[in-house]
N, C-alpha and C positions, 0 to 999 in steps of 0.2 A: 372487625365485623364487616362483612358483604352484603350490598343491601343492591336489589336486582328491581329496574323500574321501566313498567314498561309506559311508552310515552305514544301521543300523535302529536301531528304538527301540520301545520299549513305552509309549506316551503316555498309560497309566492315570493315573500319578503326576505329571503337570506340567501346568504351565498351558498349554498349548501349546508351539510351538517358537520364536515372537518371544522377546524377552527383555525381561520386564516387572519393575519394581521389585519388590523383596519377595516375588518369586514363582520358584515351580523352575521355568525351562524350561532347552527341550534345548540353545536356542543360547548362553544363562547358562553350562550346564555345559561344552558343547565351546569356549567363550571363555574360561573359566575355568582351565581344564585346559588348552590352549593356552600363556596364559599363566605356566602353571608351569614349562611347559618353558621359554619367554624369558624368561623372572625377569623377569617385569611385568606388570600390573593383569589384565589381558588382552588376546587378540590375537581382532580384529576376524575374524569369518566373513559368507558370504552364501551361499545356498541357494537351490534350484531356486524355492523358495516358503514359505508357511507352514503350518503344519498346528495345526488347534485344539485346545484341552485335550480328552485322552483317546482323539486319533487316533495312529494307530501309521504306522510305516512300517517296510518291507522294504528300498527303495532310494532314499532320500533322498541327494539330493549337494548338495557343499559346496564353496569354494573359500574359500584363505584367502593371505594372500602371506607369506614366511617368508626371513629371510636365514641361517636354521642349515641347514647342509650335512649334513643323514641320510639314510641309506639306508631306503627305504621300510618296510622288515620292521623297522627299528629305530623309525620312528615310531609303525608298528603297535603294537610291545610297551609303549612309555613310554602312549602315548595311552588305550593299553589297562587300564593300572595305574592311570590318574589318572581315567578317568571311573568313573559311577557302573555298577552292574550293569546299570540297564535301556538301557543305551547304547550299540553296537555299532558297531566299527570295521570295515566288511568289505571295504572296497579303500581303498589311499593313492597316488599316484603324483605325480610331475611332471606339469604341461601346459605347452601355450605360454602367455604372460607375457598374451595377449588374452581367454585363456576365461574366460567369463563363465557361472557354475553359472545363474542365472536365465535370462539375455537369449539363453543358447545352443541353451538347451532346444527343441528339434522337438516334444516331445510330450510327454505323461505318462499314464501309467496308474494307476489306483485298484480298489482291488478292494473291494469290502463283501460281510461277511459276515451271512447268514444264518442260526440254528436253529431249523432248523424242528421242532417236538416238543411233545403237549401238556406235556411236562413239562422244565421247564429244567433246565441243566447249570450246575451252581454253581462249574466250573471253567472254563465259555468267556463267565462274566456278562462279560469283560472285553474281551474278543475276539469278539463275536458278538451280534447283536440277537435275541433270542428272541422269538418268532412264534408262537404255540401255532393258531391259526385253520386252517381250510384255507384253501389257495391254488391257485388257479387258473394256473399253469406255461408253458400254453400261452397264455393271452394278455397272462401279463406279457411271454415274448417276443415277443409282436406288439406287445404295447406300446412294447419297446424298438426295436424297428425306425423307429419314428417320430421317437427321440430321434437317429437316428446323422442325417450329413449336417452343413451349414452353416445353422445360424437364431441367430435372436435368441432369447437365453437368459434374460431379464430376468425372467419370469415361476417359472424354476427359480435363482432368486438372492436370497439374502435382503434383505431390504426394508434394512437398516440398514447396508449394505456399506456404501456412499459410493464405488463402483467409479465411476472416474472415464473417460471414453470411451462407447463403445459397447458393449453386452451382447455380440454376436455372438461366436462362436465354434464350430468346427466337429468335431465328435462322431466320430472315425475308426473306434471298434468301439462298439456299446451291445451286451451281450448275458450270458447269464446259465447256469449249470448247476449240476445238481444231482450232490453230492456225499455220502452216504449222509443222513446229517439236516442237511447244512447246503447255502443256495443260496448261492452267489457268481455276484456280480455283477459284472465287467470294462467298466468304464469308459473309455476310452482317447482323450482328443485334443488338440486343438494349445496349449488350455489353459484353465483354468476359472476359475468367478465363486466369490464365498464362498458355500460349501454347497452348491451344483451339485450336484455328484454325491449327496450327504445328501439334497435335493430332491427329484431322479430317482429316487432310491430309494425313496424315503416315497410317492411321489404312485403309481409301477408295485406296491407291495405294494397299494394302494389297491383297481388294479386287479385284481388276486390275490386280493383278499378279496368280489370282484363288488361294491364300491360304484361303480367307475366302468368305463366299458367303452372299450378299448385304443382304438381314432379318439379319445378324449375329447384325449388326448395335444394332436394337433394343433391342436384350439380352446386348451387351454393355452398351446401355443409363441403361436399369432395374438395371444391377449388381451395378452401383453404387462404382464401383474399378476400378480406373487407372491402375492394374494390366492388363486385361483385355483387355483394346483396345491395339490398337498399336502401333510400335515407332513412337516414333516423327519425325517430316519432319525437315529438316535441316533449320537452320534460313534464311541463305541466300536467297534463295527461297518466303520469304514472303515480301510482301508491304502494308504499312497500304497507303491506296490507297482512302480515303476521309471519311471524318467525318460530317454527318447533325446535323442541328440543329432546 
């Protein structure tokens, strides 16, 4: 049986969501804890993707296969007892025996957060990139207009992926608003390279700051060199914030 779950998390405290020796991550502890329910070592999970140490997610999904016969709300409460606090169970059900939590996925969205304020908030250091500069609003979003569509992303990908194929991939919303002191940024497409979205955010505050000016975008996607655009946005800051299917 396939049981498809979808989770948040607060990825301050782990090394990411892969499972690496010696190290907390999220897929370590929902294997873990799994496990305890089957009295054994652990039970193997797979997810939409991965997310890196100190990214957070809203709606991350997971699929795992299980021969114990529970009612959903009862896997919810034991799942719930056994992981850690920063861990969050928020849907459990059955699927068909074929779903596939990565290879199903239509799309995903990411959201990164912004504060903007000369002066930071020492209770969103963890949730939220702080910005203290002015920014220019109006042509970060023309910026992002340039990002949405189908191109080759190589140049918004970090140089040391080893992504194997082609960069391509196609951007179904880029766009951004302002929420009292903070901008969020909505990311949304059919699916991304490492750091992609961290990229595109780093390179458009760029342009928000008047180092570079919004067309600049386009000679980035053509050039085809991660040289080129700009740094990457800090992890903390992003949320893999819902995955379709």
């Amino acid at each position: 049986m396939r049981m498809k779950m979808v989770i948040s998390y607060d990825g301050t405290n782990f090394s990411g969501y892969q499972i690496q020796p010696g190290k907390r991550t999220i897929q370590g502890e929902i294997e873990k804890a799994l496990g305890k329910m089957h009295k054994i070592d652990k039970v193997p999970v797979i997810a939409s993707g991965r997310t890196d140490s100190g990214v957070h997610a809203i709606g991350q999904v997971i699929h795992f296969d299980t021969q114990l016969q529970i009612e959903p709300s009862n896997w919810l409460r034991a799942l719930t007892s056994l992981l850690p606090s920063d861990i969050q169970i928020i849907d459990i059900g059955k699927v068909d025996d074929h779903f596939h939590a990565r290879y199903d996925a239509k799309s995903k969205e990411y959201r990164y957060v912004i504060f903007h304020r000369e002066q930071p908030d020492i209770f969103k250091r963890h949730y939220a990139y702080w910005v203290a500069e002015s920014l220019d609003i109006d042509k970060m979003k023309q910026a992002l207009t340039y990002i949405e569509g189908k191109h080759d992303f190589t140049s918004f990908c970090a140089a040391n992926s080893g992504v194997k194929g082609d960069k391509i991939r196609t951007v179904l919303q880029a766009a951004l608003e302002e929420q009292g002191d903070e901008i969020i940024f909505t990311i949304r497409g059919d699916g991304f390279l490492y750091n992609m979205v961290r990229i595109i955010v780093g390179t458009v505050v760029e342009v928000g700051k008047g180092k570079r000016d919004p067309e600049e975008i386009l000679n980035i996607l053509r050039a085809k060199n991660r040289k080129v655009a700009g740094k990457t946005a800090p992890a903390h800051g992003l949320f893999l914030w819902n995955v379709q299917y």
